[in-house]
Biopython code that builds the backbone (N, CA, C, O; Angstrom):
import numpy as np
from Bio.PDB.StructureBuilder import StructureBuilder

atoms = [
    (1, "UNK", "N", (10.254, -47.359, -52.847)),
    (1, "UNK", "CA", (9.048, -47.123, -52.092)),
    (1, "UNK", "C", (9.050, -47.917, -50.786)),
    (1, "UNK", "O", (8.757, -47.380, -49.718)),
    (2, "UNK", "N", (9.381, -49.183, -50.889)),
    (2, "UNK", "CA", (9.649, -50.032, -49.999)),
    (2, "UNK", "C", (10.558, -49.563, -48.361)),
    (2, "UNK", "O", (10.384, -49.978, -47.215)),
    (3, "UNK", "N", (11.601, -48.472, -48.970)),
    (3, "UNK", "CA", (12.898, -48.424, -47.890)),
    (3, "UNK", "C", (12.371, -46.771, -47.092)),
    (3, "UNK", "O", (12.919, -46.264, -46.113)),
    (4, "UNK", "N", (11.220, -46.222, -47.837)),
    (4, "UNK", "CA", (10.531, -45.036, -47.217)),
    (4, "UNK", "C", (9.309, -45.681, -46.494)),
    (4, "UNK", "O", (8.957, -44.985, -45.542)),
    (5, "UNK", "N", (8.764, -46.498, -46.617)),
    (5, "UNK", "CA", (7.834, -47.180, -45.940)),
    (5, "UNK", "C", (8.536, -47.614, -44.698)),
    (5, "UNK", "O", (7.947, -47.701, -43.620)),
    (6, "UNK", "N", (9.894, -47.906, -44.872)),
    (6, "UNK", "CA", (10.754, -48.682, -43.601)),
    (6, "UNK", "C", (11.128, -47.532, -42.718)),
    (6, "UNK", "O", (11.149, -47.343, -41.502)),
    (7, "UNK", "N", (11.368, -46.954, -43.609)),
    (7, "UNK", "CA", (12.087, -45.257, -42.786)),
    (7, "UNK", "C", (10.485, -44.705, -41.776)),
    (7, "UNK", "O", (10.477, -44.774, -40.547)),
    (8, "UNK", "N", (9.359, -44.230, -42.530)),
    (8, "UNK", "CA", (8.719, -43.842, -41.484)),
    (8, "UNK", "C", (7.882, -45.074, -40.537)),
    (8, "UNK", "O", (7.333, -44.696, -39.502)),
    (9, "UNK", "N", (7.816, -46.382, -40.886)),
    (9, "UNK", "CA", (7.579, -47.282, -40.018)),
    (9, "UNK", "C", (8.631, -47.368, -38.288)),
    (9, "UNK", "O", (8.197, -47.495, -37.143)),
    (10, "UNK", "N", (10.168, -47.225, -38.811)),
    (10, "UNK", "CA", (10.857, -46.842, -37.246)),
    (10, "UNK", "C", (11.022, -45.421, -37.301)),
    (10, "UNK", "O", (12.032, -45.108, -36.671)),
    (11, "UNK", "N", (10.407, -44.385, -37.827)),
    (11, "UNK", "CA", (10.651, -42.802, -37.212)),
    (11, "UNK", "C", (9.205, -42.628, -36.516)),
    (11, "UNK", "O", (8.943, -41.795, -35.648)),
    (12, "UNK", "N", (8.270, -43.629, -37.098)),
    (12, "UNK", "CA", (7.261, -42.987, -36.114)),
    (12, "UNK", "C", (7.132, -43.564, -34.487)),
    (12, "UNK", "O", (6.374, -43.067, -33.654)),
    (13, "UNK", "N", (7.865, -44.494, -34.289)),
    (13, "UNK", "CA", (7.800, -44.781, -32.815)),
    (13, "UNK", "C", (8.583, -44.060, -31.919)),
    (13, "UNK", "O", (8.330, -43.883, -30.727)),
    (14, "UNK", "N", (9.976, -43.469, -32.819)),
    (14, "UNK", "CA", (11.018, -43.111, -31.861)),
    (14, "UNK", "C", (10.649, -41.610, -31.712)),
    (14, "UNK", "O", (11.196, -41.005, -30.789)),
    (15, "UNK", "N", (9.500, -40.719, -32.780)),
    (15, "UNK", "CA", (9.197, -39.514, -32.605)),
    (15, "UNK", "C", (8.186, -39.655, -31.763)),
    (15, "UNK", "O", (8.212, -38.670, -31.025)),
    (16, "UNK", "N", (6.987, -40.609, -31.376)),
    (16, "UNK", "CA", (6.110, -40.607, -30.459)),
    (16, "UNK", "C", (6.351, -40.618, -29.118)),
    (16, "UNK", "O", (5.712, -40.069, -28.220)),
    (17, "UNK", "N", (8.033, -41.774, -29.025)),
    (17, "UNK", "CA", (8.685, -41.903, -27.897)),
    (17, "UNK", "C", (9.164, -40.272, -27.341)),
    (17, "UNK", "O", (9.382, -40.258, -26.130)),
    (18, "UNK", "N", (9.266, -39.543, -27.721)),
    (18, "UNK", "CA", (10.398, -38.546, -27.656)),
    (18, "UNK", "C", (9.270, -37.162, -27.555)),
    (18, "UNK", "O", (9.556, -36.026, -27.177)),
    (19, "UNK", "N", (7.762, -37.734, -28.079)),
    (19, "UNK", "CA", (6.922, -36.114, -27.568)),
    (19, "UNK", "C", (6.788, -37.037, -26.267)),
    (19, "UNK", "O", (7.103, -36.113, -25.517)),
    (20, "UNK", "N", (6.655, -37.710, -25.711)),
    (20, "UNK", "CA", (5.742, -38.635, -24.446)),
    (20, "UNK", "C", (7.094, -38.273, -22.914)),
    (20, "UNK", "O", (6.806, -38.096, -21.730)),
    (21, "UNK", "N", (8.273, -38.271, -23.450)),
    (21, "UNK", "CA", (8.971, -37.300, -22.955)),
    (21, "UNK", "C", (9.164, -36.377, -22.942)),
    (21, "UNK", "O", (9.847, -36.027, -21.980)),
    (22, "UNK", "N", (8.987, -35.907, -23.368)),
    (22, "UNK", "CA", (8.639, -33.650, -23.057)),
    (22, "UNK", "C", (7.963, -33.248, -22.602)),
    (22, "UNK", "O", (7.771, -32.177, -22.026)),
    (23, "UNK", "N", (7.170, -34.594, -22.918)),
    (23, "UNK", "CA", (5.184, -33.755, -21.742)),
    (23, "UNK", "C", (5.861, -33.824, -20.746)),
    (23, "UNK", "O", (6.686, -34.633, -20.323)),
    (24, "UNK", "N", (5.322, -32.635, -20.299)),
    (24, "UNK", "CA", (4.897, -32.584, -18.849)),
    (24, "UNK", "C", (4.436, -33.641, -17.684)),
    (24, "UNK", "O", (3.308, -34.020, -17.999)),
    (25, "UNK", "N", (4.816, -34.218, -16.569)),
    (25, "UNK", "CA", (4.441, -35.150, -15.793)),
    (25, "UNK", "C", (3.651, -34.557, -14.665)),
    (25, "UNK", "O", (4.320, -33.858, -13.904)),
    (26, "UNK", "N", (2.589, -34.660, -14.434)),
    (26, "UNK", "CA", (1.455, -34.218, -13.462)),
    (26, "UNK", "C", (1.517, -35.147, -12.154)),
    (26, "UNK", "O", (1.043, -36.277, -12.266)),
    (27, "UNK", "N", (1.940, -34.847, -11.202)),
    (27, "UNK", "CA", (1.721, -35.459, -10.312)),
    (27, "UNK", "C", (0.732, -36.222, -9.592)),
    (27, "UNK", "O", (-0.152, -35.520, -9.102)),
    (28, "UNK", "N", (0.657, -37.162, -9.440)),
    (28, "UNK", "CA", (-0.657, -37.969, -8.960)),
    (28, "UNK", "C", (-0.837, -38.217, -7.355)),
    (28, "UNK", "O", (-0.008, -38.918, -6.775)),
    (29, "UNK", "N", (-1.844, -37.679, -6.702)),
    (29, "UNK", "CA", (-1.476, -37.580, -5.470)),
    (29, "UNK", "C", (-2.692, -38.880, -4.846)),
    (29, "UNK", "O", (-3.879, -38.860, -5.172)),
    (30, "UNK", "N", (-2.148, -39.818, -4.021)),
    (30, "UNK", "CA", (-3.499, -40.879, -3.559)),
    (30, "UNK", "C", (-4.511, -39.889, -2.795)),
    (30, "UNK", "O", (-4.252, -38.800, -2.284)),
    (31, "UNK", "N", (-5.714, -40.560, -2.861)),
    (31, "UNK", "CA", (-6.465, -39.976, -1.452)),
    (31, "UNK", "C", (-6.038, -40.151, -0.191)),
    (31, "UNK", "O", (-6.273, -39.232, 0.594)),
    (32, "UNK", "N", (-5.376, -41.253, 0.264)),
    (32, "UNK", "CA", (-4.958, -41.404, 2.135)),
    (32, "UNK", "C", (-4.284, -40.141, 2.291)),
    (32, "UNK", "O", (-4.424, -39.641, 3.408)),
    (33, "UNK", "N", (-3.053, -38.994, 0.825)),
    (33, "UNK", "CA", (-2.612, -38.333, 1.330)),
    (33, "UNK", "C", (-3.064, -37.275, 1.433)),
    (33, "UNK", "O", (-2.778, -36.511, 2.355)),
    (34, "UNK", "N", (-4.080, -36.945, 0.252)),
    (34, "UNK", "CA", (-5.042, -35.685, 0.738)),
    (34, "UNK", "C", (-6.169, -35.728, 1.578)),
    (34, "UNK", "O", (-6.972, -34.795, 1.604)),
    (35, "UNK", "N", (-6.296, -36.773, 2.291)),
    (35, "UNK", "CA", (-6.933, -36.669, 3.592)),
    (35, "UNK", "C", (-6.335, -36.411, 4.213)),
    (35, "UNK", "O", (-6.867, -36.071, 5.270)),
    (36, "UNK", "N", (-4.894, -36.329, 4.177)),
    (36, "UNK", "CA", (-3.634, -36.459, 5.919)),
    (36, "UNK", "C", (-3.780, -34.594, 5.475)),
    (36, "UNK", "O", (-4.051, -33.712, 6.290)),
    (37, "UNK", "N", (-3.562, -34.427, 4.259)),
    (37, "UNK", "CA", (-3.174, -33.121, 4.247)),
    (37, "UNK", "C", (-4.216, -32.198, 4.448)),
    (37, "UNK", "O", (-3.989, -31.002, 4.632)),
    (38, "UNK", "N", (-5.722, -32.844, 4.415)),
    (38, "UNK", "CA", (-6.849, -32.186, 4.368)),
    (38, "UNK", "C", (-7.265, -31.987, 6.178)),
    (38, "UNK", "O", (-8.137, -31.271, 6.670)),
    (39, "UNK", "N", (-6.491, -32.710, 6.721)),
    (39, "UNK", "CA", (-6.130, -33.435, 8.372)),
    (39, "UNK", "C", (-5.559, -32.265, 9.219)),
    (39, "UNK", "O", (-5.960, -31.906, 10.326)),
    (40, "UNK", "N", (-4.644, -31.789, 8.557)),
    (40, "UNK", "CA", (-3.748, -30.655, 8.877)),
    (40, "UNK", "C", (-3.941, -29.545, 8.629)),
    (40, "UNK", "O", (-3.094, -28.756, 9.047)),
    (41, "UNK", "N", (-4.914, -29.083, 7.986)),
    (41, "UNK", "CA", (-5.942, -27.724, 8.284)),
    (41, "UNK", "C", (-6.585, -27.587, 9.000)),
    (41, "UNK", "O", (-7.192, -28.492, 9.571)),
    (42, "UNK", "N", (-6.712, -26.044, 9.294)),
    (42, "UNK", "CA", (-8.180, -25.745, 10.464)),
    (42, "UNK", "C", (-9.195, -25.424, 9.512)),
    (42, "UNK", "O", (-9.168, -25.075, 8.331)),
    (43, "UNK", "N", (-10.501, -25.731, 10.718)),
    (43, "UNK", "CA", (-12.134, -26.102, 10.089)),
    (43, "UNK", "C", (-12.635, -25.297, 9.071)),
    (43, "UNK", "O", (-13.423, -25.734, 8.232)),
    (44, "UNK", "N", (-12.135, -23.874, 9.091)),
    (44, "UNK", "CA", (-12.587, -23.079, 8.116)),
    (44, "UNK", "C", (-11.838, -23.025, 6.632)),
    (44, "UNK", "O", (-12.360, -22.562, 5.618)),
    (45, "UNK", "N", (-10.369, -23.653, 6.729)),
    (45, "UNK", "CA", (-9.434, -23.625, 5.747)),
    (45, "UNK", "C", (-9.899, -24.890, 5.046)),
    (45, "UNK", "O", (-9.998, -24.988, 3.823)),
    (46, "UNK", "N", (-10.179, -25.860, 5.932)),
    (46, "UNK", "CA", (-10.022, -27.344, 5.125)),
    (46, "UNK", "C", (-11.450, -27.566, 4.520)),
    (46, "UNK", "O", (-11.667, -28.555, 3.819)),
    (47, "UNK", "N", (-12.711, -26.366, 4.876)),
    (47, "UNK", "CA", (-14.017, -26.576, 4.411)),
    (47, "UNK", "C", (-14.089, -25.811, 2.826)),
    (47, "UNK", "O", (-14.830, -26.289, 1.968)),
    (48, "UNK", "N", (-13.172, -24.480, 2.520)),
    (48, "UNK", "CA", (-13.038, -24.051, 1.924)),
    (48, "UNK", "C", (-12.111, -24.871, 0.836)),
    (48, "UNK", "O", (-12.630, -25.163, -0.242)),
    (49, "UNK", "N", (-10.882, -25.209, 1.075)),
    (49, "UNK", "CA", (-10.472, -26.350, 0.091)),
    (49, "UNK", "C", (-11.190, -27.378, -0.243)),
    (49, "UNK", "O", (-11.313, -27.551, -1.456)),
    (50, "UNK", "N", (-11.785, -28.234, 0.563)),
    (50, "UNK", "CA", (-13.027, -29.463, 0.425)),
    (50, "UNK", "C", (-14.058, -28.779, -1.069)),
    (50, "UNK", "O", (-14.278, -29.442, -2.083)),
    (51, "UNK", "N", (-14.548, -27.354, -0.838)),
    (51, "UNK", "CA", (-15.265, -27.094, -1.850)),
    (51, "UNK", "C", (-14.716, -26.625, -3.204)),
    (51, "UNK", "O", (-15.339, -26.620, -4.266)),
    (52, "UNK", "N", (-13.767, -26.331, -3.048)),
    (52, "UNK", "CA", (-12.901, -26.185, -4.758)),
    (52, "UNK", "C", (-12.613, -27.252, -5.278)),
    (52, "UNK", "O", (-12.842, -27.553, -6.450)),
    (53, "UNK", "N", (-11.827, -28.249, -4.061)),
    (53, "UNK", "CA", (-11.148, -29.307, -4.899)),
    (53, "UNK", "C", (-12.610, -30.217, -5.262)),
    (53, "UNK", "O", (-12.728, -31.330, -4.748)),
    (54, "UNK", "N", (-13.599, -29.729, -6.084)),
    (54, "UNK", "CA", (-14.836, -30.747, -6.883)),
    (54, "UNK", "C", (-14.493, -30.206, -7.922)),
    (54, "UNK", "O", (-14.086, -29.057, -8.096)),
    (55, "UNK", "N", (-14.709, -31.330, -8.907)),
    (55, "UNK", "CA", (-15.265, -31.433, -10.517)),
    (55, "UNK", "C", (-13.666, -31.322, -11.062)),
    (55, "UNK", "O", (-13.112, -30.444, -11.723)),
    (56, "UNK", "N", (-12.989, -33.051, -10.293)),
    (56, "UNK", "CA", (-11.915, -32.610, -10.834)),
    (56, "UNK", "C", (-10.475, -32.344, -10.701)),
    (56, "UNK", "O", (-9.425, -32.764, -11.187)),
    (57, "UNK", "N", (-10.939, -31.300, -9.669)),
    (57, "UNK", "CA", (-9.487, -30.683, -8.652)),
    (57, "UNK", "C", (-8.523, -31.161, -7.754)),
    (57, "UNK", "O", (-9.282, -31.400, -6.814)),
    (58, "UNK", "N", (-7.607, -31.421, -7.419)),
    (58, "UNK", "CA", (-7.206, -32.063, -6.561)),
    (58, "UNK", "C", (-7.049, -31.443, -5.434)),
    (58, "UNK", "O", (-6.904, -30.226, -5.550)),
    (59, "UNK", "N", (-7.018, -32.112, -3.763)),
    (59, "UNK", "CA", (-6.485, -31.133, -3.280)),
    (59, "UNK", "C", (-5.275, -30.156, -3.306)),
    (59, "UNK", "O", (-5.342, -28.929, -3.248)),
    (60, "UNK", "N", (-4.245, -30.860, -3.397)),
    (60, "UNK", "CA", (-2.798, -30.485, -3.974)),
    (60, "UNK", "C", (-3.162, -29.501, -4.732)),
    (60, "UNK", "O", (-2.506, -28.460, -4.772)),
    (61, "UNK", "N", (-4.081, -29.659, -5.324)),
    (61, "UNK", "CA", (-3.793, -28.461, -6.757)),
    (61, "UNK", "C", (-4.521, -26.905, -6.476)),
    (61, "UNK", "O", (-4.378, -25.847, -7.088)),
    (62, "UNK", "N", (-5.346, -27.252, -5.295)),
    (62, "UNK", "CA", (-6.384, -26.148, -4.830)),
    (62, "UNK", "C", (-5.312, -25.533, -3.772)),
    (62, "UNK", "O", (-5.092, -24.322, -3.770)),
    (63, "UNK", "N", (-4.833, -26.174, -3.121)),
    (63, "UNK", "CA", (-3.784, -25.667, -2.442)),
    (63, "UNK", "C", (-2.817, -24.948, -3.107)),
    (63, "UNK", "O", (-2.855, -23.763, -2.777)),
    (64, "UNK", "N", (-1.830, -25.246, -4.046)),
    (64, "UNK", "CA", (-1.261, -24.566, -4.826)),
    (64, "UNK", "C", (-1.646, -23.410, -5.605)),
    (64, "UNK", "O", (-1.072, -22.330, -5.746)),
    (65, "UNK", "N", (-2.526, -23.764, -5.992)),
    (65, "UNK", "CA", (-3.695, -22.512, -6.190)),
    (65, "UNK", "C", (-3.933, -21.457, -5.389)),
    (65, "UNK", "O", (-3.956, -20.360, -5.947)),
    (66, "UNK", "N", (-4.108, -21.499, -4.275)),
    (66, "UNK", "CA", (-4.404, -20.221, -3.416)),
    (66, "UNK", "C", (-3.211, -20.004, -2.743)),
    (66, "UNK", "O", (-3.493, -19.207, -1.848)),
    (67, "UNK", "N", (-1.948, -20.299, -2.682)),
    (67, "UNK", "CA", (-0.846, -19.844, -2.281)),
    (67, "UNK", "C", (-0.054, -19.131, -3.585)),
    (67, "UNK", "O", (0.971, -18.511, -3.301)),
    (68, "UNK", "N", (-0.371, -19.169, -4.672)),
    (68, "UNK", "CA", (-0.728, -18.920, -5.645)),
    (68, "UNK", "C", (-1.189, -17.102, -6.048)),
    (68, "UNK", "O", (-0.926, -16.007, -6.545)),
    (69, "UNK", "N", (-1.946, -17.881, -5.425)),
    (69, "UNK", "CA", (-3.291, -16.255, -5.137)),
    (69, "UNK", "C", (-2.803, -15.249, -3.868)),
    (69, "UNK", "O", (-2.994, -14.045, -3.697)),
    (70, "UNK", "N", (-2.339, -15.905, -3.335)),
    (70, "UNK", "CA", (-2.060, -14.824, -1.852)),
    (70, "UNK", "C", (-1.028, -14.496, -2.248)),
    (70, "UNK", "O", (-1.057, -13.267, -2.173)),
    (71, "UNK", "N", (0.526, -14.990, -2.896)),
    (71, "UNK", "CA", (1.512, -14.377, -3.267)),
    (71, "UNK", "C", (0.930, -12.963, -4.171)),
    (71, "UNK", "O", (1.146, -11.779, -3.910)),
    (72, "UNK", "N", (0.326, -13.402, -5.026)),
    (72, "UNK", "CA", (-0.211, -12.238, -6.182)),
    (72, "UNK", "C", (-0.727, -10.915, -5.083)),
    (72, "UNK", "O", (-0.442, -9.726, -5.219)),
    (73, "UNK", "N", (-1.345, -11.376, -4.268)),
    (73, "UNK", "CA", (-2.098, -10.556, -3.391)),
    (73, "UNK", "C", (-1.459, -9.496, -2.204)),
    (73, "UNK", "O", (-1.963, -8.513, -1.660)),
    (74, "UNK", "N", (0.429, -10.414, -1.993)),
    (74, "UNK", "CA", (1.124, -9.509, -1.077)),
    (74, "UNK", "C", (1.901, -9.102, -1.979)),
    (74, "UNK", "O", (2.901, -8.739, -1.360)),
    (75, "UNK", "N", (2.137, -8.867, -3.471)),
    (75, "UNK", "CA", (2.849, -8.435, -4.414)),
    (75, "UNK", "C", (3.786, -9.219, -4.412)),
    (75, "UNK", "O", (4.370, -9.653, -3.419)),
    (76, "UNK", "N", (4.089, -9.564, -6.025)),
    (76, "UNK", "CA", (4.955, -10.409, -6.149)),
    (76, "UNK", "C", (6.837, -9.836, -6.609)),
    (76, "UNK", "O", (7.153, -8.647, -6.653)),
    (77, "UNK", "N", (7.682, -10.832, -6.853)),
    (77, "UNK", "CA", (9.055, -10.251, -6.889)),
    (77, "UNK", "C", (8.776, -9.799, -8.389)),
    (77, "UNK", "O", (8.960, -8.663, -8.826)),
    (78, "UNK", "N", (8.269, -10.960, -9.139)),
    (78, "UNK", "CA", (8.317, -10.664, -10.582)),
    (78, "UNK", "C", (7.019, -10.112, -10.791)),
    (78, "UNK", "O", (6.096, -10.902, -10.986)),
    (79, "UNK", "N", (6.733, -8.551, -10.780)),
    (79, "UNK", "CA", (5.179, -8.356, -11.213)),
    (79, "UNK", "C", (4.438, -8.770, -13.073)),
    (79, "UNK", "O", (5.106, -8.682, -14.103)),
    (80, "UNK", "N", (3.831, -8.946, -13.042)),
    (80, "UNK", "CA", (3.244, -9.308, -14.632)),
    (80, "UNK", "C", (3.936, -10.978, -15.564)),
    (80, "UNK", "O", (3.746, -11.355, -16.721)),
    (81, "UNK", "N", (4.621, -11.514, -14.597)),
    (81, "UNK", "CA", (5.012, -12.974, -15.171)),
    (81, "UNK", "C", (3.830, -13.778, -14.278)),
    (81, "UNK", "O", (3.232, -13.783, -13.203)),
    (82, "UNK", "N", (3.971, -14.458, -15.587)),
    (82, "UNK", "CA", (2.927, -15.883, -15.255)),
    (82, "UNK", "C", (3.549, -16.303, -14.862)),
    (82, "UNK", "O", (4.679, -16.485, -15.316)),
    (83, "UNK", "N", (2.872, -16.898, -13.172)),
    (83, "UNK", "CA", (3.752, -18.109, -12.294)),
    (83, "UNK", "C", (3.064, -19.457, -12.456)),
    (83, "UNK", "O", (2.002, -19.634, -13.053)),
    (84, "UNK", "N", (3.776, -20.356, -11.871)),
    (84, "UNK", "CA", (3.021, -21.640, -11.874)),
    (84, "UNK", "C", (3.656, -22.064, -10.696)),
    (84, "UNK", "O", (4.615, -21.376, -10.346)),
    (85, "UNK", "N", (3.246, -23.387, -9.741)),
    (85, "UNK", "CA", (3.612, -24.225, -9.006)),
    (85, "UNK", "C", (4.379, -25.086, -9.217)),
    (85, "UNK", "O", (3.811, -26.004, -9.807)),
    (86, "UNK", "N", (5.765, -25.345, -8.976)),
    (86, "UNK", "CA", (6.846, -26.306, -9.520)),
    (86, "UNK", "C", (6.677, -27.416, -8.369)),
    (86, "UNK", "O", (6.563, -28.584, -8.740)),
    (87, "UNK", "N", (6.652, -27.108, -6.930)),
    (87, "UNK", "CA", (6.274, -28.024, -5.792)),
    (87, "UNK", "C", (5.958, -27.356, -5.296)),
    (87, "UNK", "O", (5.885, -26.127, -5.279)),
    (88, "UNK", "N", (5.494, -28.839, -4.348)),
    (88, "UNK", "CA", (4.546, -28.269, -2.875)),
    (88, "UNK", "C", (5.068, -29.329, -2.266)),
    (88, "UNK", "O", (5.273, -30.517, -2.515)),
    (89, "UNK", "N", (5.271, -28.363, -1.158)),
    (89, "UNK", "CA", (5.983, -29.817, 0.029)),
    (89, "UNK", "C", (5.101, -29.499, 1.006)),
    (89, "UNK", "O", (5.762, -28.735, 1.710)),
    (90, "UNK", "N", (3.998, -29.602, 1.510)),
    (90, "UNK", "CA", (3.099, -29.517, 2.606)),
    (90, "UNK", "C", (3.490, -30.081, 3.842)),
    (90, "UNK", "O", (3.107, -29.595, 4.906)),
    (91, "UNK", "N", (4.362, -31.258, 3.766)),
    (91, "UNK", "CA", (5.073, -31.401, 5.820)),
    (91, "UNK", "C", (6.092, -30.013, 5.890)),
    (91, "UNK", "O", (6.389, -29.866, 7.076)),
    (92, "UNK", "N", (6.744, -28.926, 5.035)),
    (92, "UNK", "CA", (7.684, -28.727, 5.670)),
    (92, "UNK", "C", (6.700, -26.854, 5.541)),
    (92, "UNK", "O", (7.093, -25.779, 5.992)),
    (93, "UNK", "N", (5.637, -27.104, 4.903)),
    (93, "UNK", "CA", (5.098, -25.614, 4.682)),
    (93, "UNK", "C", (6.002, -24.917, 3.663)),
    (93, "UNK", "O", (6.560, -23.845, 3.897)),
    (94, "UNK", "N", (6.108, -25.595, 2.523)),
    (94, "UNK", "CA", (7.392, -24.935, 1.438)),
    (94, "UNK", "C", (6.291, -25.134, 0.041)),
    (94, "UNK", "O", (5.577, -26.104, -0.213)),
    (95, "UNK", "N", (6.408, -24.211, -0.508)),
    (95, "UNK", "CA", (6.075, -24.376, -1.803)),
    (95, "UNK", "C", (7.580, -23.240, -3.158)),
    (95, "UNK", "O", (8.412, -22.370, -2.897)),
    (96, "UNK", "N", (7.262, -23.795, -4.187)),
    (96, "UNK", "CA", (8.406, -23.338, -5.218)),
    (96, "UNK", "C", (7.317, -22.381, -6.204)),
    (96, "UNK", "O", (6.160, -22.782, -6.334)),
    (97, "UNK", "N", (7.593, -21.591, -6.623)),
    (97, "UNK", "CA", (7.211, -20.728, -7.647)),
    (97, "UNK", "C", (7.992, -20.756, -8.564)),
    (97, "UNK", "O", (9.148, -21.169, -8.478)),
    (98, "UNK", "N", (7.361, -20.243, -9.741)),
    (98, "UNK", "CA", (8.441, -19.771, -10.695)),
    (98, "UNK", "C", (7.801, -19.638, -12.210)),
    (98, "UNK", "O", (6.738, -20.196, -12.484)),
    (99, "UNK", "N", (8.646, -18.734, -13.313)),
    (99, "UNK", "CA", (7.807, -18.727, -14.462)),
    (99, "UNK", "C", (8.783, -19.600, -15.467)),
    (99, "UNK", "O", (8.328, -19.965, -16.551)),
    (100, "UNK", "N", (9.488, -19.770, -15.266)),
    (100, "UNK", "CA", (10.222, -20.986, -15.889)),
    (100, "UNK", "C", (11.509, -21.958, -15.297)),
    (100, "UNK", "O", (11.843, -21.409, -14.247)),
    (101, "UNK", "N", (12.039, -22.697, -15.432)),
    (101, "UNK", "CA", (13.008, -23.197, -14.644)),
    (101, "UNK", "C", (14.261, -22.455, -14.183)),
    (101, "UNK", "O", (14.980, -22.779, -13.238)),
    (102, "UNK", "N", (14.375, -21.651, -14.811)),
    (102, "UNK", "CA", (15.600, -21.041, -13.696)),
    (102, "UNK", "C", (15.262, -19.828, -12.656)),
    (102, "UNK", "O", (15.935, -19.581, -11.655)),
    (103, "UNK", "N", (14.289, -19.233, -13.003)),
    (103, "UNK", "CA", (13.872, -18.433, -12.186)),
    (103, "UNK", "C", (12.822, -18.594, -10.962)),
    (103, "UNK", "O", (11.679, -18.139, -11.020)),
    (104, "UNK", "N", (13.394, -19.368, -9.731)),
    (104, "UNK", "CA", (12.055, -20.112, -9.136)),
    (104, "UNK", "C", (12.299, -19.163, -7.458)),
    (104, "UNK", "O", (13.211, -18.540, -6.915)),
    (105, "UNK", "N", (11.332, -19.423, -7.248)),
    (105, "UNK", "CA", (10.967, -18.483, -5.522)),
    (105, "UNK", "C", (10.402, -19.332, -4.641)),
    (105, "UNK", "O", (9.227, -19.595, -4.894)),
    (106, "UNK", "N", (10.817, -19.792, -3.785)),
    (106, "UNK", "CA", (10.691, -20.625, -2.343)),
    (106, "UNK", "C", (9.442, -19.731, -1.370)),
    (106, "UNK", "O", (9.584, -18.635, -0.827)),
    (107, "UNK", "N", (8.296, -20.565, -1.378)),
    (107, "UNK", "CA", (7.821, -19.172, -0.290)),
    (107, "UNK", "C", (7.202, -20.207, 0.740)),
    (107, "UNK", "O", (6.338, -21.001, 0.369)),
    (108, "UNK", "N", (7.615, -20.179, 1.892)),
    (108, "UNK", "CA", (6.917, -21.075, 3.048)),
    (108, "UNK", "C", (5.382, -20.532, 4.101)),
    (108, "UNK", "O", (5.190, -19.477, 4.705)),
    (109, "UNK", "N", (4.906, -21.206, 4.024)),
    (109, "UNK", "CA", (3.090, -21.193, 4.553)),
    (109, "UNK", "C", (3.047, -21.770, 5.723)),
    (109, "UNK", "O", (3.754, -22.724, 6.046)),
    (110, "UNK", "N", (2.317, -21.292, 6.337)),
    (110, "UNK", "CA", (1.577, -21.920, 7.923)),
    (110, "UNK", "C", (0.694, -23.090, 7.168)),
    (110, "UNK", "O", (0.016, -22.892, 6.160)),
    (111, "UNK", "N", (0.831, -24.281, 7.819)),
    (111, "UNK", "CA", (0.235, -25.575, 7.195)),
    (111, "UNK", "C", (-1.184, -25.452, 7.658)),
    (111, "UNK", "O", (-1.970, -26.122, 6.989)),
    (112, "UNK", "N", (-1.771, -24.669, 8.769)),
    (112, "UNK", "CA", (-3.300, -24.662, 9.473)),
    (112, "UNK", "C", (-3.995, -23.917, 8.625)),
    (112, "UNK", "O", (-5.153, -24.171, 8.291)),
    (113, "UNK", "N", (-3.163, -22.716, 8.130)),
    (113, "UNK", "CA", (-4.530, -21.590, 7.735)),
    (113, "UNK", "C", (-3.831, -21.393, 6.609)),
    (113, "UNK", "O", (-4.759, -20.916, 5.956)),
    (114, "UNK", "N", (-2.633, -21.383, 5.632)),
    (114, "UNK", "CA", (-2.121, -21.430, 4.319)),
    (114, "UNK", "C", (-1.761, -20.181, 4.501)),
    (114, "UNK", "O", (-1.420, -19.723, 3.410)),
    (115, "UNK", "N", (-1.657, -19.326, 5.422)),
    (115, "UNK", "CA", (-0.943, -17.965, 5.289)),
    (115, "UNK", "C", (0.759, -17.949, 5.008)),
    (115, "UNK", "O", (1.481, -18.890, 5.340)),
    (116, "UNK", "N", (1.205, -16.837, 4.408)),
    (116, "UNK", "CA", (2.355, -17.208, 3.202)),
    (116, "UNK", "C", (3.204, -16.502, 4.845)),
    (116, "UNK", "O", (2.701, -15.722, 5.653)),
    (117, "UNK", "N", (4.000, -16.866, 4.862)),
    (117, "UNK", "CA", (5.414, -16.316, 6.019)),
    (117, "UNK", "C", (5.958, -15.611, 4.836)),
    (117, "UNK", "O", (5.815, -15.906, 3.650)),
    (118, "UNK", "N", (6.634, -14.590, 5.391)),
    (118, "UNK", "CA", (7.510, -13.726, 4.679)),
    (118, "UNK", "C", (9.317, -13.721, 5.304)),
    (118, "UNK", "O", (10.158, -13.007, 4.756)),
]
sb = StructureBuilder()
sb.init_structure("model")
sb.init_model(0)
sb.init_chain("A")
sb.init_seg("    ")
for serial, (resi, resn, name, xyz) in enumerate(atoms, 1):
    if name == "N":
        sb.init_residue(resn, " ", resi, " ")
    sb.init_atom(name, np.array(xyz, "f"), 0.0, 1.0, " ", f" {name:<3s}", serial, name[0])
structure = sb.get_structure()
């Protein structure tokens, strides 16, 4: 009884260790940089992000979000796959798509008004 008590005493740290790596890592973005990035929109783009990103949202993530939405909107490569945001590089106007890791799509944006370049 003793050497099963020992067994799940070190399996439960190294299995806790090992889900805490698989999660998912969410990026944490400061405020100085979503002000710079909130900086680099025009008045009507950056008033409209200002009001999503509440209760929560980040800017980063509202952004990704509607580039997001406008791909869906000029038809996408993959129709009916769930996409998600892998990055966002906002100095270079690049964002990554994709529905799982090998299948990812580069689509670059005007940094003022978030319109997708083709």
């Amino acid at each position: 009884m003793t050497f099963i008590r020992l067994a799940f005493a070190c399996a439960a740290p190294i299995a806790l260790g090992l889900t805490a790596l698989a999660a998912p890592v969410q990026a944490q973005t400061s405020p100085a940089f979503e002000r710079a990035i909130l900086g680099e929109l025009d008045a009507p783009t950056r008033a409209y992000v200002q009001k999503r990103a509440a209760g929560g949202n980040s800017v980063s993530e509202v952004i990704g979000t509607i580039l997001l939405n406008k791909y869906h909107a000029i038809g996408p490569k993959h129709p009916g796959e769930a996409l998600k945001v892998f990055a966002l590089d906002f100095a270079r106007g690049t964002c990554v798509l994709g529905y799982d890791r090998r299948t990812l799509e580069i689509l670059h944006f005007d940094r003022k008004t978030l319109a997708l370049r083709r």
